[in-house]
N, C-alpha and C positions, 0 to 999 in steps of 0.2 A: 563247722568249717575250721575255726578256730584249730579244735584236737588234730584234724588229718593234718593242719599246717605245721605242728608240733611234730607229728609222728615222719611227716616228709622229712623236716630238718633232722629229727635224730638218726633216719635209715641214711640220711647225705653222711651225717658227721662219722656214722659206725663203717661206712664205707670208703671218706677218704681216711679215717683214723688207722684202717687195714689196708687201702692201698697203697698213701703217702702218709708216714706216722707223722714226719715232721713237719711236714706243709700242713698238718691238717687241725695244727692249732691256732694257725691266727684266724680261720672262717670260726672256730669255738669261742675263740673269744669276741670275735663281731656276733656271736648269737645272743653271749651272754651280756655284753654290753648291752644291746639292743633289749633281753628281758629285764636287767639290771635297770633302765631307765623307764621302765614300764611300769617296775614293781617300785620304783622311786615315788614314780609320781600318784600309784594306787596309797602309797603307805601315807602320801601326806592330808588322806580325807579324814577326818576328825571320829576317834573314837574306832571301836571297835570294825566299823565299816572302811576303817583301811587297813585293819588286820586280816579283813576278806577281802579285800580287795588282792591286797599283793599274794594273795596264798597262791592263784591260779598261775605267775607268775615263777615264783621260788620254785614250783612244783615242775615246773617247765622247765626249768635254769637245770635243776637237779636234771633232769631226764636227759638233757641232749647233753649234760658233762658227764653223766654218766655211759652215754654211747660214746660218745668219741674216745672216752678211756677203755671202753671195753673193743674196741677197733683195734687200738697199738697195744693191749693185752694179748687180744690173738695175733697179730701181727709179731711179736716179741717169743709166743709160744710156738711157730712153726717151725718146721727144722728146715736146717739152711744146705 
């Protein structure tokens, strides 16, 4: 359940990234704050089991910044 809610949010952010580039960074950064305090709170369990913890986390951060940049990538590459 978890992955499809990841995969939903990345197809939102690659889609407002390509329809509105500039509007479509402050929902990217309410994503990332919102994994950013998740992976905070994973990282503070002791020992190794907060270095798993926050991994599912980072790994998420990375994926939905990397679709909203790859949005105003193509948005930037179409001809005008």
């Amino acid at each position: 359940m978890t992955i499809a809610i990841i995969i939903a949010v990345c197809i939102i952010l690659l889609v407002l990234g390509f329809l509105l580039p500039r509007l479509s960074r402050h929902p990217q950064r309410g994503v990332d704050k919102t994994l950013g305090g998740g992976q905070g709170v994973a990282s503070a369990l002791p020992g190794k089991l907060g270095e798993w913890a926050q991994k599912p986390f980072s790994s998420s951060r990375k994926a939905t910044n990397k679709s909203a940049a790859k949005g105003r990538e193509g948005r930037s590459k179409m001809p005008t």
